[in-house]
C-alpha positions in Angstrom: -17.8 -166.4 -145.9 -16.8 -169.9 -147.0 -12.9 -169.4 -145.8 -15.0 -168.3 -142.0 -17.2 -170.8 -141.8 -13.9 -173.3 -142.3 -11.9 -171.5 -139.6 -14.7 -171.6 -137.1 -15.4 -175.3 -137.9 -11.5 -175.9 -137.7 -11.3 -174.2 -134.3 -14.3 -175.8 -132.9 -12.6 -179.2 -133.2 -9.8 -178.6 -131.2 -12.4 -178.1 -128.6 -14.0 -181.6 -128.7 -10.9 -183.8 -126.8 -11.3 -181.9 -123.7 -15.3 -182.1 -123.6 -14.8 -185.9 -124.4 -11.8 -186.5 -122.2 -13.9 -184.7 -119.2 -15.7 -187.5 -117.0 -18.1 -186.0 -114.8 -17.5 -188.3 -110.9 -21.2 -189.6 -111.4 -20.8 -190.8 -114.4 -17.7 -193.7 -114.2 -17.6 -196.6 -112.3 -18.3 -196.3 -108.6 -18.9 -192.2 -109.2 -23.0 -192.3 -108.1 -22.4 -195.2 -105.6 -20.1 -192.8 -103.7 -20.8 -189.3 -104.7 -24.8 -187.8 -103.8 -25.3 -184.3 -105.2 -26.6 -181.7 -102.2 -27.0 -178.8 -103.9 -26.8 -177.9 -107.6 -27.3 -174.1 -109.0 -26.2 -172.1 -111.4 -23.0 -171.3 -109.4 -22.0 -175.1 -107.9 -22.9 -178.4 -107.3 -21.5 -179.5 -103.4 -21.2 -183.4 -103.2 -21.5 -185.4 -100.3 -19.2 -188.4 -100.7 -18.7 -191.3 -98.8 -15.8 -194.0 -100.5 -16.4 -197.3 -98.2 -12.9 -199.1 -97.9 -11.6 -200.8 -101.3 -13.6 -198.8 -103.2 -12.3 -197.4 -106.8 -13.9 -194.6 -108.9 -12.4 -194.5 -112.2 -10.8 -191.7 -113.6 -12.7 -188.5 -113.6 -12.4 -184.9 -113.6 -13.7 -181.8 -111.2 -13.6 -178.3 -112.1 -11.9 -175.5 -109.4 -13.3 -177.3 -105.8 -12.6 -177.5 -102.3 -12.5 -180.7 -100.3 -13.6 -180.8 -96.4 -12.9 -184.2 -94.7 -15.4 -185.2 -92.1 -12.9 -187.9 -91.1 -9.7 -189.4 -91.2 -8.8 -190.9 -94.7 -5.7 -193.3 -97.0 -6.6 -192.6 -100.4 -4.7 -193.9 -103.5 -4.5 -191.1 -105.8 -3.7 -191.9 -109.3 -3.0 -188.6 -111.6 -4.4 -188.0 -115.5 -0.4 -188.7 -115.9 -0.7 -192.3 -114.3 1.8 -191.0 -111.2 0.6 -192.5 -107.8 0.5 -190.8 -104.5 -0.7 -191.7 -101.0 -2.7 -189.3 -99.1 -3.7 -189.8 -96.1 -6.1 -186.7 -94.6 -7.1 -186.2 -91.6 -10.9 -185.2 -90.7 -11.3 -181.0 -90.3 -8.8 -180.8 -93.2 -9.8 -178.2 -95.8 -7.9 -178.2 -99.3 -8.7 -176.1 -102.5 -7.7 -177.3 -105.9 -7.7 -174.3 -108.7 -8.5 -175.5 -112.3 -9.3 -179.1 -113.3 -8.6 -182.0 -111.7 -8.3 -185.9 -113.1 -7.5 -188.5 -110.8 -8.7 -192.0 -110.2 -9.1 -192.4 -106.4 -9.2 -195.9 -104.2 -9.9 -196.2 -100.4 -6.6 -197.9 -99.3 -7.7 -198.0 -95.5 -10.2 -199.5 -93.5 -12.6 -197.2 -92.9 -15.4 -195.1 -95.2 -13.9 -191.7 -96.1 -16.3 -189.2 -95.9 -16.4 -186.0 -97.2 -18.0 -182.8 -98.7 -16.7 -181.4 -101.8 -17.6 -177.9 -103.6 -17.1 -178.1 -107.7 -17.5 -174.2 -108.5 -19.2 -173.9 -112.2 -18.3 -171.4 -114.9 -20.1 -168.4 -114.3 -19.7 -167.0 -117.5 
């Protein structure tokens, strides 16, 4: 009993870094200035965000998502691994991103970026 109750508790910390690590957008810095919840159920939350130009949100994570841009964007990407990249979308582009994502993202141009973006939940 003793030598299962250690195992479990042993295993349940390696589980702690990821659920610490994991920012939810609304949370970090300029998260709930640009991102307003639509719709939140059991199966997704769809977020309507709007990232004026300059604008940073700190690093953050989404689960599996899709992104629709309602106009043209120039993003500043910066990955969990510190690598930069340029983006520039244009509006009526759809991507989907499988897994989770952690990026830091900056409005490099002059204009809002605006977009809808679907974070699926764990369904388990």
């Amino acid at each position: 009993m003793l030598r299962r109750s250690i195992l479990f508790l042993t295993s349940s910390l390696f589980l702690i870094p990821s659920a610490v690590l994991a920012q939810d957008v609304l949370t970090v810095a300029g998260g709930a200035e640009s991102h307003k919840v639509l719709l939140d159920n059991a199966a997704a939350r769809m977020l309507d965000v709007r990232i004026q130009p300059g604008q940073f949100v700190e690093m953050h994570t989404h689960p599996t998502n899709s992104v629709y841009y309602l106009t043209d964007c120039s993003l500043k990407i910066t990955g969990a691994d510190g690598k930069i990249q340029t983006v520039e979308p244009k509006a009526g582009t759809a991507i989907w991103r499988t897994g989770e994502t952690k990026h830091a993202v900056e409005n490099i141009g002059t204009a809002e970026c605006h977009l809808v973006q679907t974070e699926l939940k764990d369904r388990m």
